[in-house]
Residue, then its C-alpha position, 0 to 999 in steps of 0.5 A: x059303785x058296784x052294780x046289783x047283779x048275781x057274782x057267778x064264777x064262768x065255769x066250764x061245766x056250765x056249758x055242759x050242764x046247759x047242752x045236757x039240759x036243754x039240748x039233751x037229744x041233740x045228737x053227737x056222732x062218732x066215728x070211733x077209731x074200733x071203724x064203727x059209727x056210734x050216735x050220742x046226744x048232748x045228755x048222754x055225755x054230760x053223764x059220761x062227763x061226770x063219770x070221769x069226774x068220779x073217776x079222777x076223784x077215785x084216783x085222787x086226782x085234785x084241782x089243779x093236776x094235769x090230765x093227759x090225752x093221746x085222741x081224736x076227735x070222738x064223744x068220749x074225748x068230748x067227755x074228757x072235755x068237761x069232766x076234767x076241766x069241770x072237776x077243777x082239773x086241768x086237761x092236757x090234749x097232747x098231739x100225737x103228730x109231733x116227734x116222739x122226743x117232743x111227747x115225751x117232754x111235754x108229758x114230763x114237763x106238765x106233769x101229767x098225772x093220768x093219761x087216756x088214749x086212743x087205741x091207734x096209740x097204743x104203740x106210740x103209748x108202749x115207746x112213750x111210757x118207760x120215760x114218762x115220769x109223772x104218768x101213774x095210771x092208762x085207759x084205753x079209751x075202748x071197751x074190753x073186747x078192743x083193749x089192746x095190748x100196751x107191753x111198755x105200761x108197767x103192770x096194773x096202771x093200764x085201765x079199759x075206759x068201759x070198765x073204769x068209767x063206765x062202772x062211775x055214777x052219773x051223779x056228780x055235783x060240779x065245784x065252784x071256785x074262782x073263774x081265773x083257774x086253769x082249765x086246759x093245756x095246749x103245747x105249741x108245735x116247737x118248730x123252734x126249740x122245745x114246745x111250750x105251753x099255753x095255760x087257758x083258764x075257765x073265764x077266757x075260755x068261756x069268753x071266747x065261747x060266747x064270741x066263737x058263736x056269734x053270727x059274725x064269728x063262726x055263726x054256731x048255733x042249735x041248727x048247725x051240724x059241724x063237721x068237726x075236722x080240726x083235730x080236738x088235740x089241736x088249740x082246743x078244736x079252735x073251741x068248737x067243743x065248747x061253743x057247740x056245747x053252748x048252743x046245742x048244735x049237733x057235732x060229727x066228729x070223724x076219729x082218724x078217718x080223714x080221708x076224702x071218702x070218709x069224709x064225704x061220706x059223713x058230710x052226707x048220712x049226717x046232714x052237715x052244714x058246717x065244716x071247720x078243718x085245716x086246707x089239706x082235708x079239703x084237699x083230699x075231699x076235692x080229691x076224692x070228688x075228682x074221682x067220683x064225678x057223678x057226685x053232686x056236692x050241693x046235694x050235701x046241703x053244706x052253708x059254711x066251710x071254716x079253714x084256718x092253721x094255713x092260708x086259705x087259696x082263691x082256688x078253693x074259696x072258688x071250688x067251695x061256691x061253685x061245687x058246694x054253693x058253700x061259703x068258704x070261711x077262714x078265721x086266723x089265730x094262735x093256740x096262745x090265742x084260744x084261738x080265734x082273733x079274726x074271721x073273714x066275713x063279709x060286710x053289708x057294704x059289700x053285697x053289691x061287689x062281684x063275686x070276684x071282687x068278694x073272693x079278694x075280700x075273702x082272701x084276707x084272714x078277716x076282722x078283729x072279733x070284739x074282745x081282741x085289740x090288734x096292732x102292727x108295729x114296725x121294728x122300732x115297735x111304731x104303731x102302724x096305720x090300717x091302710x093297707x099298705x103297711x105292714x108290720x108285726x101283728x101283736x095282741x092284746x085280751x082276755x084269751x090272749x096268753x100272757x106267757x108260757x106254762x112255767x114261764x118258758x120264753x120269759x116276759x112275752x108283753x110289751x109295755x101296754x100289754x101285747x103279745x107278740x104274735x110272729x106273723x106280719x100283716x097289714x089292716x085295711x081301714x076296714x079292720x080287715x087283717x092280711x098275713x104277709x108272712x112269718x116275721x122269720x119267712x119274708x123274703x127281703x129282695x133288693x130293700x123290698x120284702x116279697x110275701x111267701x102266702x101271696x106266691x104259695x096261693x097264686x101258685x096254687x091256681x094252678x091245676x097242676x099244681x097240689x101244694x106250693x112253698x116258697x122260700x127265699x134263697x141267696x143271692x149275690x145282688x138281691x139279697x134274696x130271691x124266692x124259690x118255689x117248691x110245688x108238689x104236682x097233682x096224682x097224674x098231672x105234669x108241668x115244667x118251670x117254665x109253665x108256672x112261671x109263665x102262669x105266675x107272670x099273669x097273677x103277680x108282680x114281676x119282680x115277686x116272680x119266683x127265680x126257680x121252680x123245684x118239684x118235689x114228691x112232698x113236702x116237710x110238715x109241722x106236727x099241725x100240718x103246716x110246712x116245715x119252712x125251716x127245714x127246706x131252707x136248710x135244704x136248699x141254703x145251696x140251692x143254685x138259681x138260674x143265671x146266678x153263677x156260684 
């Protein structure tokens, strides 16, 4: 027997056609990459978003063709959003951050039809174009006194976004069709051969909006003011657009500004309660403060920094509660996970721990969200128990879980109940409370142990000296492997192997002791922001340990 209830498809135009209605003055603020600060509102981008859906109907575009973006995080991107997925076409947000090579691929093998861009792209845009394929049509996303010259776009395709969008009706009047159809494309970082594509649909995007909010999720809601750090190019801004579309909330999104003045200066004229970024702009703001101490952060008013796409360190849950009086909040997941699959919050249980009985909670990535079944399996593909202790293979299985690659690249991904690989290994408290132990690929097998790389990298960076730290095993004739810690040292600070070390003795195991400390003025980085592991193995595969003779 089927129930009685309307059959609506999840759609999401839904969402902006909400926000427009009933949140219309909620404000969305910009720092556009031009440098100024322009204001708009939920409303005004629902209208902008239809205008986009006119204007791919008037460049043919259909349900189903890819739309392509080079941009940051700004009201017209938002726009794009919803008025290209909304329009039954798919969006397409490209990272500008990853190798030329890689872009040019990406493009060609979604096949993208139209490309916006930012006008920081402009030369990146000029390279790209004379082997981009499938590419028929460029808009600046600018105005006409901003247009920038774009010599490698063949003559009559590059296109003003004020002129061609701005010239549209408001009046759009969205399609229906069936939820299952693809909504967005997001292409991993390709660490390892070329990227491959993550093929979202309109239904398990809007689940994992309706989830992203809850209040033991993210906690979005019509009071929040999101600082929006977390690059729109990257899983979707960890479907931030969407969820705060959903509820009204006010966005502030910073462009390219992401250095620690800008953001600290945005975080304060707009009010921001909540900020989502990766660790490294966090980074730069603590920077920026160091050099300001007359600046009180609790003056900011901030209740909730969201970290992810790296480990979140004690040092910075600790400088967030003591600076800020903000809660440092980290979530864990994949672009083939939308992203979201857990979040560390805390439990009612634990309001009467210490503050530093609570950090130790916080360290770990958090809780499953409702929708996303986990499991940890060992290399026979056992099922693992939640203990704490064993650790195994994280793999994934719900309704925004990837079930392979765009056009099938990697072949069959799913195990035989349905799971996704994720890469990473972890283990689960009774709690449900999952902590990454390492990639599967980066673990350090030392004497039939394994040594987790996370753990080392955050104790190393308790250190005051230290600004960022990787650590990666090494060759060793008797253990197999050792660990080796590669740190760049903060803007004027100084320390030797002997002192992290020394300091490391008081934070870990002994025999996770790292054998060797290098310092290095930085380090390799994927186009996310996460380091690049694979390329300092390769650099110091010879790397000689003390005491180990070649």
């Amino acid at each position: 027997m089927l129930g009685l209830m309307q059959d609506r498809p999840l759609l999401i135009s839904s969402l902006i056609d909400y926000a427009a209605a009933f949140h219309g003055d909620a404000e969305i603020v910009s720092r556009l990459p031009e440098g100024h600060v322009r204001r708009s509102s939920w409303r005004e981008v629902g209208e902008v978003s239809k205008q986009v859906a006119n204007a791919l109907a008037e460049w043919g575009v259909e349900a189903g063709d890819r739309v392509a973006t080079l941009a940051w995080n700004s009201d017209r991107h938002l726009a794009l959003y919803f008025g290209v997925s909304g329009s039954g076409a798919v969006m397409h947000t490209v990272n500008p951050r990853l190798f030329r090579e890689q872009i040019v691929y990406i493009i060609n093998h979604a096949e993208d039809r139209i490309l916006f861009f930012d006008i920081t792209f402009a030369a990146l845009v000029a390279e790209l174009a004379p082997e981009l394929t499938t590419v028929t049509t460029y808009v600046a996303m600018t105005d006409r006194e901003h247009m920038p010259e774009v010599p490698g776009v063949p003559e009559g395709v590059l296109l003003c976004w004020d002129d061609v969008i701005g010239r549209q009706s408001t009046h759009y009047d969205w399609p229906e069709f069936d939820e299952r159809s693809a909504s967005s494309l997001c292409y991993t970082s390709g660490t390892t051969g070329n990227p491959k594509g993550v093929l979202y649909s309109h239904r398990s995007t809007m689940l994992h909006t309706l989830m992203a909010a809850a209040r033991d999720a993210n906690d979005v809601h019509s009071g929040s003011v999101i600082l929006l750090v977390v690059p729109m190019f990257h899983a979707n801004a960890w479907g931030t657009p969407y969820t705060a579309a959903m509820v009204g909330a006010k966005l502030v999104l910073p462009g390219p500004h992401l250095d620690g003045e800008s953001v600290y200066q945005l975080m304060k004229a707009e009010g921001v309660n909540q900020s989502q970024g990766v660790p490294t702009v966090w980074m730069m703001l603590f920077s920026y403060l160091d050099e300001h101490p007359e600046i009180d952060p609790h003056e900011l008013g901030l209740r909730i920094a969201g970290t992810g796409g790296a480990a979140l360190p004690l040092s910075m849950i600790e400088r967030f509660d003591r600076d800020f009086g903000a809660q440092a909040m980290q979530g864990w997941g994949m672009t083939e996970t939308s992203p979201l699959c857990v979040i560390g919050r805390l439990l009612p249980k634990h309001e009467g721990l210490s503050q530093s009985e609570k950090n130790q909670i916080m360290l770990k990535q958090g809780r499953g969200i409702c929708g996303v079944e986990l499991k940890i399996v060992d290399d026979d593909g056992n099922r693992l128990p939640w203990d704490g202790k064993a650790f195994g293979e994280v793999w994934l299985r719900g309704p925004w879980i990837a079930s392979g690659y765009y056009r099938g690249e990697g072949g069959e991904k799913l195990d035989a109940e349905g799971f996704f690989p994720t890469g990473d290994v972890a283990t689960i408290d009774p709690d449900g409370y999952l902590q990454l132990v390492d990639r599967a690929k980066d673990v350090i097998k030392s004497g039939g142990e394994w040594v987790s790389s996370i753990d080392l990298e955050n104790a190393a960076l308790g250190h005051p000296a230290i600004a960022e730290a990787a650590v990666i095993g090494v060759p060793h004739p008797k253990w197999q492997e050792r660990p080796l810690l590669v740190a760049v040292l903060r803007t004027g600070q100084t320390a030797t192997r002997e002192d992290i070390l020394e300091y490391l003795a008081g934070e870990v195991a002994k025999w996770w002791l790292p054998d060797d400390v290098v310092f290095v003025d930085e380090l390799p980085h994927t186009a996310t922001g996460k380091i690049l592991k694979l390329e300092l193995r390769k650099r110091y595969r010879d790397h000689e340990l003390p005491g180990v003779s070649s």
